[in-house]
TORKOL-4160 file (C-alpha; in steps of 0.2 Angstrom, whole numbers, padded with zeros to 4 digits, m for minus):
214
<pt num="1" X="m0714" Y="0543" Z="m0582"/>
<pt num="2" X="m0709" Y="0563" Z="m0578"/>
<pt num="3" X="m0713" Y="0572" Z="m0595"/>
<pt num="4" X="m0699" Y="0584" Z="m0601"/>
<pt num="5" X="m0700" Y="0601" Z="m0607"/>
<pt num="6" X="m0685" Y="0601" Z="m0622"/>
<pt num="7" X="m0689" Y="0592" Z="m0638"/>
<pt num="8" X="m0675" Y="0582" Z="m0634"/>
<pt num="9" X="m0684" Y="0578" Z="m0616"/>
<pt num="10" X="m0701" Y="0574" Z="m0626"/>
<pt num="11" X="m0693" Y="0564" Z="m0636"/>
<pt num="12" X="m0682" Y="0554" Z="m0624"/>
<pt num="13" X="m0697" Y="0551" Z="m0611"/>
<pt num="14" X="m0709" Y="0547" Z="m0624"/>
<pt num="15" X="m0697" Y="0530" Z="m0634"/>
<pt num="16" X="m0695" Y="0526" Z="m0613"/>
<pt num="17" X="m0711" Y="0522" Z="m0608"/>
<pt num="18" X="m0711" Y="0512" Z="m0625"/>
<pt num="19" X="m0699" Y="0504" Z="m0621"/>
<pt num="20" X="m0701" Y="0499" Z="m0602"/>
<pt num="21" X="m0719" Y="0499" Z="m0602"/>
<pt num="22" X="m0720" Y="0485" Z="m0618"/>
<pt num="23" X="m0712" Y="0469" Z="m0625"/>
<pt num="24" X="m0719" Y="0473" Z="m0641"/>
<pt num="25" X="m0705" Y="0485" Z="m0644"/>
<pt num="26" X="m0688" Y="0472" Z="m0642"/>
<pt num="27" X="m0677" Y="0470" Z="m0655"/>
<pt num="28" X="m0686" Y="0483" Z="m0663"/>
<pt num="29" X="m0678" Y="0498" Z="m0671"/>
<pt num="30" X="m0684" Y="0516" Z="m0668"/>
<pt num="31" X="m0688" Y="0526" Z="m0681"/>
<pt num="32" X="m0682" Y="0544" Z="m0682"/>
<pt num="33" X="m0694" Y="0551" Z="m0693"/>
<pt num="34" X="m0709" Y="0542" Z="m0687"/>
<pt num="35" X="m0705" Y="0548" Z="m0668"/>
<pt num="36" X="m0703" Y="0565" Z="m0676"/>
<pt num="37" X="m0719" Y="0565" Z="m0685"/>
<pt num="38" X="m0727" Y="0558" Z="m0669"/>
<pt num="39" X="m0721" Y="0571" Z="m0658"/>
<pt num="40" X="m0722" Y="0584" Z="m0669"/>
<pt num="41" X="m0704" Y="0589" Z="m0668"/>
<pt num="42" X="m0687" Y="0588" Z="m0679"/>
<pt num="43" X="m0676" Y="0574" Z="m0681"/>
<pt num="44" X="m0663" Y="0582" Z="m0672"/>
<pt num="45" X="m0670" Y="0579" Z="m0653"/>
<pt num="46" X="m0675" Y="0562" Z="m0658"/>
<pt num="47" X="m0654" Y="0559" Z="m0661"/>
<pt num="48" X="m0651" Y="0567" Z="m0645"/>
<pt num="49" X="m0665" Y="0557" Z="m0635"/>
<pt num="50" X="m0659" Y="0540" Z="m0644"/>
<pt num="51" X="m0641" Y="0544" Z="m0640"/>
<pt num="52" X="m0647" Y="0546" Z="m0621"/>
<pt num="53" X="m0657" Y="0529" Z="m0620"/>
<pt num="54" X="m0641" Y="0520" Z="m0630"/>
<pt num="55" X="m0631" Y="0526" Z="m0617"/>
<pt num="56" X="m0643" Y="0517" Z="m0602"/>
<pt num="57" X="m0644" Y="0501" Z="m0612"/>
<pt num="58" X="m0659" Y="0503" Z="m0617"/>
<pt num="59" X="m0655" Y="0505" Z="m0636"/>
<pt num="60" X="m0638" Y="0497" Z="m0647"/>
<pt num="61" X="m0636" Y="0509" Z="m0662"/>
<pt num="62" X="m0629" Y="0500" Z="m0674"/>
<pt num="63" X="m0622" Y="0506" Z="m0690"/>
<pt num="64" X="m0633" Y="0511" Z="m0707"/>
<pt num="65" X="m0648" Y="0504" Z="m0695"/>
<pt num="66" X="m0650" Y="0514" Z="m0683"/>
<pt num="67" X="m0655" Y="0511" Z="m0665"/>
<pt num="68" X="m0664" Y="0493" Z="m0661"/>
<pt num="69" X="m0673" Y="0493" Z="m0644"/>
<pt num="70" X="m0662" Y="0481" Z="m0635"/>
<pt num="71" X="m0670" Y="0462" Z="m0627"/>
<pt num="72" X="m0664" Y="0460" Z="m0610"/>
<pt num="73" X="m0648" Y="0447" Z="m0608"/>
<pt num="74" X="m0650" Y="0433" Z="m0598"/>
<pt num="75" X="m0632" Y="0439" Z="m0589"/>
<pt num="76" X="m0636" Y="0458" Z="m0588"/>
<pt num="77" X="m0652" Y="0452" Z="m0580"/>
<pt num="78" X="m0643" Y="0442" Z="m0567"/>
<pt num="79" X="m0630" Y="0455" Z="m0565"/>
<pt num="80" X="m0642" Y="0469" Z="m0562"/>
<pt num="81" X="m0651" Y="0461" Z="m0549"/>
<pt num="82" X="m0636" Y="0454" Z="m0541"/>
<pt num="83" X="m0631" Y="0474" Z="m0540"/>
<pt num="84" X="m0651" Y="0479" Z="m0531"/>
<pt num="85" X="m0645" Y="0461" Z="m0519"/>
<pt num="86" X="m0628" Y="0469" Z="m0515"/>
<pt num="87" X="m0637" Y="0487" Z="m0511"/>
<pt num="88" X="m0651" Y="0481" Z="m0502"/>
<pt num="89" X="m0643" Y="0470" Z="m0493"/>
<pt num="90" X="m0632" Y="0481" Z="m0486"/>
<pt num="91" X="m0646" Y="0493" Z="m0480"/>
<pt num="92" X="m0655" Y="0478" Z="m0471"/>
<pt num="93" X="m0639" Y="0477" Z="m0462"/>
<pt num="94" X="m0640" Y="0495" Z="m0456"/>
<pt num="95" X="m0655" Y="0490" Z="m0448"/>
<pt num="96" X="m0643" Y="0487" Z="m0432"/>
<pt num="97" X="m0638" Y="0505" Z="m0434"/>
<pt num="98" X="m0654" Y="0514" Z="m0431"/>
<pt num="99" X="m0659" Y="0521" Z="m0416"/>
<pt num="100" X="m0669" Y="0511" Z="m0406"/>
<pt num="101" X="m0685" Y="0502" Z="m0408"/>
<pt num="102" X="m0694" Y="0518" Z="m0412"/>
<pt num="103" X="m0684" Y="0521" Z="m0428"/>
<pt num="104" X="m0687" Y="0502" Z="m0435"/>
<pt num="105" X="m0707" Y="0504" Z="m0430"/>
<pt num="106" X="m0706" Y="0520" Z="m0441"/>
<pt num="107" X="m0697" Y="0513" Z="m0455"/>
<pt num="108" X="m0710" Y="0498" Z="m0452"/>
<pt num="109" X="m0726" Y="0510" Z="m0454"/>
<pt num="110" X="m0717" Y="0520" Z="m0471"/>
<pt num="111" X="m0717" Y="0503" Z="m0479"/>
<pt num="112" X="m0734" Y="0497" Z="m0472"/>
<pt num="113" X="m0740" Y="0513" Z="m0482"/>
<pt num="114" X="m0731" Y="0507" Z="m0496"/>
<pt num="115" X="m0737" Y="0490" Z="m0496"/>
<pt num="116" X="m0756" Y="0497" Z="m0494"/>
<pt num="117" X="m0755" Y="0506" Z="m0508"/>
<pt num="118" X="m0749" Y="0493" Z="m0516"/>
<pt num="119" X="m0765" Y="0482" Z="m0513"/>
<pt num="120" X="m0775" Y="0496" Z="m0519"/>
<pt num="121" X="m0765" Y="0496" Z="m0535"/>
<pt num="122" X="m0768" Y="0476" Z="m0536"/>
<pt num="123" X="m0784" Y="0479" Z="m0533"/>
<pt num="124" X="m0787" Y="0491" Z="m0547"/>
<pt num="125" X="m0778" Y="0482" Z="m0559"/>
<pt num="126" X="m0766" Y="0495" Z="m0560"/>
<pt num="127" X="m0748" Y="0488" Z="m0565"/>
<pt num="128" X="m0739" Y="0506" Z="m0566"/>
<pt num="129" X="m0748" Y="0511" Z="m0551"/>
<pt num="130" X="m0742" Y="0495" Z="m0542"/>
<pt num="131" X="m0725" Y="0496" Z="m0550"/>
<pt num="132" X="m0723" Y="0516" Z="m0544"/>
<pt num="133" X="m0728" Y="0509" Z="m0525"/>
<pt num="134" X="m0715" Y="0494" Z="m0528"/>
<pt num="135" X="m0702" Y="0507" Z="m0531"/>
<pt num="136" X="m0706" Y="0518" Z="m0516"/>
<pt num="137" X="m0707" Y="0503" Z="m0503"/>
<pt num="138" X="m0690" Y="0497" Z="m0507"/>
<pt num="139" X="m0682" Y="0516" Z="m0508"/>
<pt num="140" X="m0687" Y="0518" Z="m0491"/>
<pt num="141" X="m0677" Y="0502" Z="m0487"/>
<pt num="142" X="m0662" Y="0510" Z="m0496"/>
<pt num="143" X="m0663" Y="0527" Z="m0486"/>
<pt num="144" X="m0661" Y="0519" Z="m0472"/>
<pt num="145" X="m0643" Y="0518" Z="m0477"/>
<pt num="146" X="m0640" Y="0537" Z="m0478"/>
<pt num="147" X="m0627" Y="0534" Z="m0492"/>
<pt num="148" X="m0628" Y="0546" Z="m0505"/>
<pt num="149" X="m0618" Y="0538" Z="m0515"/>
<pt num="150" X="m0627" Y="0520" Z="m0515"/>
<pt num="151" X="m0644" Y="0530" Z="m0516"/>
<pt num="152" X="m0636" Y="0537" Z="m0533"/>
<pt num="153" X="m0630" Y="0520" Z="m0539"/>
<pt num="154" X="m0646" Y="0512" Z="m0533"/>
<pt num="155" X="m0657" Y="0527" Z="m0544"/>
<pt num="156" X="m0647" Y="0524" Z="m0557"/>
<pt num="157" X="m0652" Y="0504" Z="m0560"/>
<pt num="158" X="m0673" Y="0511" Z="m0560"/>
<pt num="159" X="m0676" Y="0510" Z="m0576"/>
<pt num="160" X="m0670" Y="0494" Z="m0580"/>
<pt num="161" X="m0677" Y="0489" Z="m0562"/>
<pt num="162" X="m0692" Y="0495" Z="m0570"/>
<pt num="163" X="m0692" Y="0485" Z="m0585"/>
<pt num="164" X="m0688" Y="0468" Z="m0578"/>
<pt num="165" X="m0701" Y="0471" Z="m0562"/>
<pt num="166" X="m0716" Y="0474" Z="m0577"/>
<pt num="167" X="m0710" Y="0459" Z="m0587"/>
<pt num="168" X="m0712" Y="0449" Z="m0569"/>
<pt num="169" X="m0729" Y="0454" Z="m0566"/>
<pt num="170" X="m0734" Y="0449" Z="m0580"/>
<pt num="171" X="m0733" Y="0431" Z="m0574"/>
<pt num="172" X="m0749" Y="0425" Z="m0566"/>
<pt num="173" X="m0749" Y="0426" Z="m0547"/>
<pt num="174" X="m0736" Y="0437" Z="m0548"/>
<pt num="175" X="m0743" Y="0451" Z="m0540"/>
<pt num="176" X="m0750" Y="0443" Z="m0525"/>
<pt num="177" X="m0733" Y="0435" Z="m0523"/>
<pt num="178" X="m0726" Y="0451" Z="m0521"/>
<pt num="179" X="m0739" Y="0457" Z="m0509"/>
<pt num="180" X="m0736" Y="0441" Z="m0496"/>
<pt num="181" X="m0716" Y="0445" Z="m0498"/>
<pt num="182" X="m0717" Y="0463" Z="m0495"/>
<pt num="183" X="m0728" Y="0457" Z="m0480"/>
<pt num="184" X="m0717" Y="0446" Z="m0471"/>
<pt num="185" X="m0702" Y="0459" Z="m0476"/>
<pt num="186" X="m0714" Y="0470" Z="m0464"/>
<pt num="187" X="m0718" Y="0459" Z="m0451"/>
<pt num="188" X="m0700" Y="0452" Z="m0450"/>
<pt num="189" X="m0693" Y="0472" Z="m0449"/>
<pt num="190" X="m0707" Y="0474" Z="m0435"/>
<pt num="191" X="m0698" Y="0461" Z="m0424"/>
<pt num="192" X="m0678" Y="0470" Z="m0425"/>
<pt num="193" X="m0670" Y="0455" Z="m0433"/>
<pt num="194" X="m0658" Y="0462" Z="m0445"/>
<pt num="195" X="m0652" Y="0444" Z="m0451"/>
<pt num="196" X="m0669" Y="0438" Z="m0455"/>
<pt num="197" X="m0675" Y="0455" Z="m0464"/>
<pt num="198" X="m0659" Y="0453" Z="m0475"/>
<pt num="199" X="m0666" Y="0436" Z="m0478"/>
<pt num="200" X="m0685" Y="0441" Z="m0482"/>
<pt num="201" X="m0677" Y="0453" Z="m0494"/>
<pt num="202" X="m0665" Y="0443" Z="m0503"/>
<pt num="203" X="m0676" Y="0429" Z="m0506"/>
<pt num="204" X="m0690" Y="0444" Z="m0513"/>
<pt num="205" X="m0677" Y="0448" Z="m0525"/>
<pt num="206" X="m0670" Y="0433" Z="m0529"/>
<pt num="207" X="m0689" Y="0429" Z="m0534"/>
<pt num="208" X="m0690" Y="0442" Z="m0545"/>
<pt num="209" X="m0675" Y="0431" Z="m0552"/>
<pt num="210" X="m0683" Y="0417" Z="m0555"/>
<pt num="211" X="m0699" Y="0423" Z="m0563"/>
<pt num="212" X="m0687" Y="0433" Z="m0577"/>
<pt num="213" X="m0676" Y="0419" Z="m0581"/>
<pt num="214" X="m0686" Y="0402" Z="m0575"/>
């Protein structure tokens, strides 16, 4: 996660990674002192950094309680990853736009580091490291569209992206699953067939579906 360099930022990167990066945390409520004393700061950014997360769904703040660290709902999980579908979607259909085979073998190699460095993540037993490499092969996919606005929408859906992709992993098999998608997502790129791509990628997502909510 980026570190930030306000109290407020501490504070608010800090009860994030908690919260993404461990079940232990869900419908758990966050403490203002106790973060405060942890990070060495006043209450007063701690507020500001729980209003923040409250306001991405991460936290409810519920009255005389306080904020309790909210467990993903099986509709907001469908709903969020129907939005990544409608997105990536989209971009896989752009694939008829670019220019040429050159472009597609480009794109092809971006995701072939991606999906490299992904091995060396499973390898390592390095879930964030994995997860970071995740992130970067299918944001390659999305810049492909050259819509700013979609880009935005799509950024905007990380962290809870973030959250349902670390819950899937920990499946087992999970991983190499997502390594033998990612690869015929290449291999299907390499040949030009945007129907087919959409289709590698849809199913991917749609896996991810399944191992959240069997």
């Amino acid at each position: 996660m980026t570190g930030g360099h306000t109290a407020s930022d501490r504070a608010y990167e800090y009860i994030k990674t908690n919260i993404i990066f461990s079940r232990d945390y869900e419908g758990q409520f966050i403490t203002e002192a106790r973060i405060a004393e942890r990070l060495k700061i006043s209450r007063t950014p701690v507020r500001e950094a729980i209003r923040r997360l409250a306001a991405e769904d991460l936290l409810q703040l519920i009255q005389n309680r306080g904020a309790m660290v909210l467990v993903p709902d099986p509709n907001d999980v469908r709903e969020l990853l129907q939005a990544r579908e409608v997105i990536e979607r989209f971009a896989a259909q752009q694939l008829t736009r670019l220019d040429g085979s050159t472009t597609v073998d480009r794109l092809a190699d971006v995701l072939e580091a991606h999906l490299e460095d992904e091995r060396i993540a499973a390898e390592a037993d390095d879930i964030e490291a994995f997860i970071a490499s995740d992130r970067q092969f299918h944001v390659a996919i999305i810049e492909v569209m050259g819509n700013r606005y979609l880009r935005a929408a799509y950024d905007g859906l990380h962290d809870q992206h973030l959250r349902l992709g670390l819950r899937a992993l920990t499946n087992p098999g999970r991983t190499a699953e997502v390594l033998q998608e990612h690869t015929t997502i290449v291999a299907v790129l390499r040949t030009g067939d945007s129907e087919r791509f959409e289709a590698a990628l849809v199913d991917h997502i749609r896996a991810t579906l399944r191992q959240v909510l069997p």
